[in-house]
NUMARLO-415439 format. One record per residue: x negated, y, z of N, C-alpha, C in turn; residue in three letters. Coordinates in pm, whole numbers, plus 50000, padded with zeros to 5 digits. Last residue first. Layout:
 n_east n_north  n_up ca_east ca_north ca_up c_east c_north  c_up resn
      X       Y     Z       X        Y     Z      X       Y     Z  ALA
...
//
This chain:
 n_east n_north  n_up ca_east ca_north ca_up c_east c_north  c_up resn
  50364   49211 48790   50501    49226 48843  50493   49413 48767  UNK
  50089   49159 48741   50225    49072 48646  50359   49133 48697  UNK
  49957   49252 48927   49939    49347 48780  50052   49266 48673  UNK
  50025   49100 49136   50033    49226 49122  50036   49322 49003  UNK
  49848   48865 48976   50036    48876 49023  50080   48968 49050  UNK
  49606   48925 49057   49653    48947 48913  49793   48933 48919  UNK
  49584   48970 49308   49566    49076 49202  49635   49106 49123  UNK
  49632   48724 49363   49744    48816 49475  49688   48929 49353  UNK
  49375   48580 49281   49543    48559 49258  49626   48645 49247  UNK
  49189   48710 49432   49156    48713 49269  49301   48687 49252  UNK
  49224   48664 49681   49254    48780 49633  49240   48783 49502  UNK
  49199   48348 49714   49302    48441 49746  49369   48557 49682  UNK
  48897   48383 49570   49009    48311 49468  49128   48395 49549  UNK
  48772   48480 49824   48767    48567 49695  48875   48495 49585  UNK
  48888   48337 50026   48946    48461 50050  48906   48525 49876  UNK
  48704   48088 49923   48867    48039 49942  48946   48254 49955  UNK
  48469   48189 49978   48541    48130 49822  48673   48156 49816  UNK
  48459   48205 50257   48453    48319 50160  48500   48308 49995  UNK
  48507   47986 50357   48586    48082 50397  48556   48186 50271  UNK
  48284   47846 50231   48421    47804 50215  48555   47894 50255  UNK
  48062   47985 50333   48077    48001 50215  48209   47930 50174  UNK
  48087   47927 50642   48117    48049 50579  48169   48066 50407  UNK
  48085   47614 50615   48212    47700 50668  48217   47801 50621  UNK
  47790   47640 50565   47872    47574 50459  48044   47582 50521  UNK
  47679   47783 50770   47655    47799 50631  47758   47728 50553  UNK
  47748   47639 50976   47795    47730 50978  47810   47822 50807  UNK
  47637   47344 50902   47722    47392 50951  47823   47497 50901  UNK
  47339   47446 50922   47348    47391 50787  47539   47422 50798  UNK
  47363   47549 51177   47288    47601 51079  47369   47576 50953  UNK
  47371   47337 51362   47513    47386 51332  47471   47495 51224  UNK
  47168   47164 51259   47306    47105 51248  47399   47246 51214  UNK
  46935   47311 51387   46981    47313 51230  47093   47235 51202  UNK
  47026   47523 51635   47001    47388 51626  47041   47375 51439  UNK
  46822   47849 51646   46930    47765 51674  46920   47630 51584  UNK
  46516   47960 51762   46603    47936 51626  46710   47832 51728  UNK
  46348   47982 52000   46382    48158 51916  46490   48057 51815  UNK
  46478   47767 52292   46411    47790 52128  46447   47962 52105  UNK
  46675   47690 52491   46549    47741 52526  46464   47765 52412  UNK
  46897   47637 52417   46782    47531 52421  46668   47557 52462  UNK
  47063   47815 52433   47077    47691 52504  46981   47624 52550  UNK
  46979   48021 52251   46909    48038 52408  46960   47929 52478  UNK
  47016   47863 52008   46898    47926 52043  46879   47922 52187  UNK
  47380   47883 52117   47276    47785 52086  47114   47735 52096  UNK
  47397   48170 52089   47392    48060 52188  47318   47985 52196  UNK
  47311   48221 51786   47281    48318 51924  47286   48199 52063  UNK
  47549   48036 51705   47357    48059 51668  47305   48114 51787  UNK
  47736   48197 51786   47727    48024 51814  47571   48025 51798  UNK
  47699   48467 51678   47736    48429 51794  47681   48269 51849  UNK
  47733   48374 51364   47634    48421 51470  47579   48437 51581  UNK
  48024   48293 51379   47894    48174 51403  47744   48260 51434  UNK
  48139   48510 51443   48118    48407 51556  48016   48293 51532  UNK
  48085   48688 51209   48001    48736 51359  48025   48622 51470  UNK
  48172   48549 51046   48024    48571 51056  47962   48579 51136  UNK
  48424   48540 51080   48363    48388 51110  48231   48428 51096  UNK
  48442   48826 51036   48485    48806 51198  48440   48652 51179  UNK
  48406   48819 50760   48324    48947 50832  48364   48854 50961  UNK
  48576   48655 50665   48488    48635 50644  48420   48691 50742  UNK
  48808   48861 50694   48848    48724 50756  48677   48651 50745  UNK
  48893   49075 50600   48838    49045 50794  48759   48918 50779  UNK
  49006   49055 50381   48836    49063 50358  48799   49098 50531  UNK
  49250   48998 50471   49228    48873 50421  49027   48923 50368  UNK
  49336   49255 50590   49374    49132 50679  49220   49027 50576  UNK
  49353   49425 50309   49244    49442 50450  49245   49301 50568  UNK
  49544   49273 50218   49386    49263 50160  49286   49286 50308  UNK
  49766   49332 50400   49742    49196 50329  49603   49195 50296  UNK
  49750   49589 50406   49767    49525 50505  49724   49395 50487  UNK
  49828   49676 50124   49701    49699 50176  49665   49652 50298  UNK
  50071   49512 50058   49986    49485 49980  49840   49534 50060  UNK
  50173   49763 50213   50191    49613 50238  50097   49547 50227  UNK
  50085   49945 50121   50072    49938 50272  50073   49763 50268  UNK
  50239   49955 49906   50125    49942 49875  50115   49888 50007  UNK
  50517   50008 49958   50503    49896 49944  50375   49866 49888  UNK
  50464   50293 50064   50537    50147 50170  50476   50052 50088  UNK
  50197   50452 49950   50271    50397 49947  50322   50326 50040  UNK
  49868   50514 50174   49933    50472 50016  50116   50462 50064  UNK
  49703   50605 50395   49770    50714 50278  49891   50616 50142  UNK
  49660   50345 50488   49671    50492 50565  49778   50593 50491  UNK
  49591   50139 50357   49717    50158 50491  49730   50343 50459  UNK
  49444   50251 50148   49571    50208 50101  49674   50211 50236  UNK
  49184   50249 50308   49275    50375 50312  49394   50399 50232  UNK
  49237   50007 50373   49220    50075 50508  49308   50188 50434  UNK
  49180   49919 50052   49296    49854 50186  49298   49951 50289  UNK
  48877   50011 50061   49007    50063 49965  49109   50024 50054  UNK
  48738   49868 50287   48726    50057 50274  48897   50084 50182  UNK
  48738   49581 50233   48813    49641 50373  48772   49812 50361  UNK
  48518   49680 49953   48578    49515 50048  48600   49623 50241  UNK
  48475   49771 49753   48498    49836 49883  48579   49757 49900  UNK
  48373   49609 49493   48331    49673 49491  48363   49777 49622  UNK
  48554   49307 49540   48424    49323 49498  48371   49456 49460  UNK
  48821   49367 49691   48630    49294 49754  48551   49318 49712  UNK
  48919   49464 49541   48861    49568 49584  48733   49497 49650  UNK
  49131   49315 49417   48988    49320 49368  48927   49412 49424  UNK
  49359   49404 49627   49305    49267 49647  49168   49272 49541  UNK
  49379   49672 49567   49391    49639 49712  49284   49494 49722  UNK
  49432   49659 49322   49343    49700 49338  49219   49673 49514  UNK
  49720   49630 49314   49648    49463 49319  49513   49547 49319  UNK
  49874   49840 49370   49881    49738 49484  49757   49654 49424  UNK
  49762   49993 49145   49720    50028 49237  49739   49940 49399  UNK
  49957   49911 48965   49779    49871 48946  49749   49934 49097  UNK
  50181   49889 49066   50147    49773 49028  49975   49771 48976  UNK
  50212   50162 49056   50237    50083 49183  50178   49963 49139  UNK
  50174   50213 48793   50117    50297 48871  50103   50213 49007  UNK
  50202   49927 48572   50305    50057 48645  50194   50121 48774  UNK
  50030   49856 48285   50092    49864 48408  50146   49960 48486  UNK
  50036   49906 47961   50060    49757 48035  50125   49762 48180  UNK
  49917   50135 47886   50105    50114 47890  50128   49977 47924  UNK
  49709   50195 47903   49721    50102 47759  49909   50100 47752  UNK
  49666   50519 48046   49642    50409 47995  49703   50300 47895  UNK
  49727   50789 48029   49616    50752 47995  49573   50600 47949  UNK
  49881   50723 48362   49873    50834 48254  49714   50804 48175  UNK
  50067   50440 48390   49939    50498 48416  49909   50595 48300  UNK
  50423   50494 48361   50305    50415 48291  50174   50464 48388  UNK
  50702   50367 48497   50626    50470 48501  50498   50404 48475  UNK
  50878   50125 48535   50826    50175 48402  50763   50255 48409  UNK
  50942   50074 48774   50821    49981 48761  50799   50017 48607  UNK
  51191   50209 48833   51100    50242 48933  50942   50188 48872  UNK
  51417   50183 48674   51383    50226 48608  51204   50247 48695  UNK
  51597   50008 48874   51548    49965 48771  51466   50018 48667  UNK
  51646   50201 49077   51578    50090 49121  51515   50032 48994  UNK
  51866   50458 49081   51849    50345 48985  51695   50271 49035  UNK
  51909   50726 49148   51961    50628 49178  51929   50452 49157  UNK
  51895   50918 48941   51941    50837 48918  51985   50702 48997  UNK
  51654   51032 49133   51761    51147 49034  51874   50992 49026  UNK
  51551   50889 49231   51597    50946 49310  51659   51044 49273  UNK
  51431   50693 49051   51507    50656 49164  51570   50718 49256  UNK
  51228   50840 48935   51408    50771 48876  51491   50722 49003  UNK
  51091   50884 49084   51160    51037 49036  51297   50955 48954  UNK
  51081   50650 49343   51044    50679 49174  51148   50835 49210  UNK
  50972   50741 49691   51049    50614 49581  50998   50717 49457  UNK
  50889   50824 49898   50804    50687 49888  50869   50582 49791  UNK
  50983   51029 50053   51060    50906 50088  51030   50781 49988  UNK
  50802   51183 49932   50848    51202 50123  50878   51086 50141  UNK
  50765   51184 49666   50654    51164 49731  50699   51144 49910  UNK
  51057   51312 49589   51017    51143 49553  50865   51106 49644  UNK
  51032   51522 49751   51121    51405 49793  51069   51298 49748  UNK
  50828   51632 49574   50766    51664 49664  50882   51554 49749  UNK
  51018   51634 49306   50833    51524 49344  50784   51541 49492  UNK
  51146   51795 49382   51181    51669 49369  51103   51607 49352  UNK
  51002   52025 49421   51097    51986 49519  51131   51819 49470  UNK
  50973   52078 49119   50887    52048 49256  50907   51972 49387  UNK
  51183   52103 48998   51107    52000 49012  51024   51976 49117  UNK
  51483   52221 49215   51363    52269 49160  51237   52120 49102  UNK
  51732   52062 49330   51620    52114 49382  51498   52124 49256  UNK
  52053   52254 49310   51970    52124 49244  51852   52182 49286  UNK
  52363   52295 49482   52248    52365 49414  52148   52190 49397  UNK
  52599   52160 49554   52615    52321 49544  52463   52369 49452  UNK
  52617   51927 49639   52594    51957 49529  52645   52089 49442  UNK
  52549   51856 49894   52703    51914 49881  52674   51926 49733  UNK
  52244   51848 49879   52349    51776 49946  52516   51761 49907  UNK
  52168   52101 49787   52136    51995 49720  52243   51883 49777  UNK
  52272   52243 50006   52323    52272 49879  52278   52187 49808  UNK
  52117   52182 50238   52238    52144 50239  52349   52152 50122  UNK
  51874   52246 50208   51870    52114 50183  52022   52022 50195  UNK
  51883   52521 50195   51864    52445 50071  51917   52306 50055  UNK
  51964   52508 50493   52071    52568 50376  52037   52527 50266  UNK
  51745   52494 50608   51839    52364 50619  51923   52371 50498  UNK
  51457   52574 50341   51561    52628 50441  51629   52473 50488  UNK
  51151   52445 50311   51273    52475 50236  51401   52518 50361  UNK
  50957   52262 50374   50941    52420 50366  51014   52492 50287  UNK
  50957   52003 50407   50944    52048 50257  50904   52216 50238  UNK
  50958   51997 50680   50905    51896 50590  50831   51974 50484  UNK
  51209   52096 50736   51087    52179 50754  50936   52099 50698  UNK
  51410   52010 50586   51345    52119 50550  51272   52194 50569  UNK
  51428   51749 50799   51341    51791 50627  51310   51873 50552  UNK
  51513   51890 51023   51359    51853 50955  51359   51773 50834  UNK
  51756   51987 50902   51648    52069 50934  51497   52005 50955  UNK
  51919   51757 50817   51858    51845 50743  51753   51944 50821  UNK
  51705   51521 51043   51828    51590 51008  51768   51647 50920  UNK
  51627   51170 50945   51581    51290 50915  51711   51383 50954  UNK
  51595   50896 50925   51650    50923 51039  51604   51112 51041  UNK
  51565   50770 50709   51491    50806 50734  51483   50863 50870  UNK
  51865   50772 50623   51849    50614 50634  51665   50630 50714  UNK
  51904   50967 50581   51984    50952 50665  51887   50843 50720  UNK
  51785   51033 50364   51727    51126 50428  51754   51071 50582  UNK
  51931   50894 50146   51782    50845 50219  51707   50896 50309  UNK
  52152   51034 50208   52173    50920 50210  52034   50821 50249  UNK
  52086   51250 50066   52212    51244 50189  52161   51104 50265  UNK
  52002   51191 49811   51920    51279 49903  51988   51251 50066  UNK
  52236   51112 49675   52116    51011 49707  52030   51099 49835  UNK
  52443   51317 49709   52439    51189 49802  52322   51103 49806  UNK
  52285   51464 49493   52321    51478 49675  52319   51414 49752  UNK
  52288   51325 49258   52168    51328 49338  52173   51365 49517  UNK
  52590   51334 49261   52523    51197 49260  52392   51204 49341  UNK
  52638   51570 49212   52647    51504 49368  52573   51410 49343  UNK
  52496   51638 48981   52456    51706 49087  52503   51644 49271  UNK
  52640   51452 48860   52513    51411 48846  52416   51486 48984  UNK
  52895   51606 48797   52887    51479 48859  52755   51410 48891  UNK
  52840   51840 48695   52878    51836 48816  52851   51684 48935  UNK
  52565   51815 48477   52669    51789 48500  52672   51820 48664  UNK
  52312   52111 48423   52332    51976 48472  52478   51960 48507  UNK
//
């Protein structure tokens, strides 16, 4: 590898490690690599092993292009292994977030927060937020029902807010399944 390519990556490493608020020593305890490794990649005294560099590109949540090269523009070509070569790994996996209603409505999102990506998180913050949103007007008009019933002294609540509540829910719920049907497919366009 060129000289010049070896700082290049240095300083990228230098630089996101910084911006991460990382010293070299915890990142090298991160990675399970000496400070001294992580100071020869740095100084561009030594180059980190592939491993090592999937194991950065996976720490700091960017492309293997993006972090050899620097380059931002190369981040949304990585294909799905196997697939048609239409979408980028990030890009099927953010809008999965939003068709997930229909098969782990608020399960996929949760564990998109948890484990995914920054800019999945996002995207998984967003879905999980927007399949609440049905689940929590359920449990208040239930609630209202519930009331209601023992307002009146009846086992059933008043068929006004019945008919009501029914026709709010199913407007909340249309309106969140088109939401996410959108936010999907714009995901799989970017």
């Amino acid at each position: 590898m060129k000289e010049a390519a070896k700082v290049r990556l240095g300083e990228q490493i230098r630089n996101i490690r910084k911006n991460e608020n990382l010293s070299q020593e915890q990142l090298g305890q991160k990675m399970n690599v000496t400070r001294q490794a992580i100071y020869k990649w740095e100084s561009g005294k030594g180059y980190p092993d592939i491993q090592n560099l999937i194991m950065l590109s996976e720490l700091f949540e960017i492309s293997l292009d993006e972090l050899i090269k620097g380059d931002s523009s190369f981040q949304g070509k990585i294909k799905v292994k196997g697939g048609t070569g239409m979408f980028s790994n990030r890009s099927l996996l953010s809008s999965l977030n939003y068709f997930s209603l229909f098969f782990a409505p608020v399960f996929f999102p949760l564990i998109t927060l948890i484990f995914g990506y920054k800019e999945m998180k996002q995207h998984g913050k967003r879905a999980f937020i927007s399949h609440l949103i049905p689940t929590v007007t359920l449990i208040i008009i239930a609630i209202a029902y519930y009331l209601s019933a023992k307002l009146q002294g009846t086992q059933t609540p008043n068929s006004i807010l019945v008919s009501g509540g029914t026709i709010i829910i199913s407007l909340i719920t249309m309106g969140v399944i088109i939401w996410n049907i959108k936010e999907g497919v714009k995901q799989l366009r970017t």
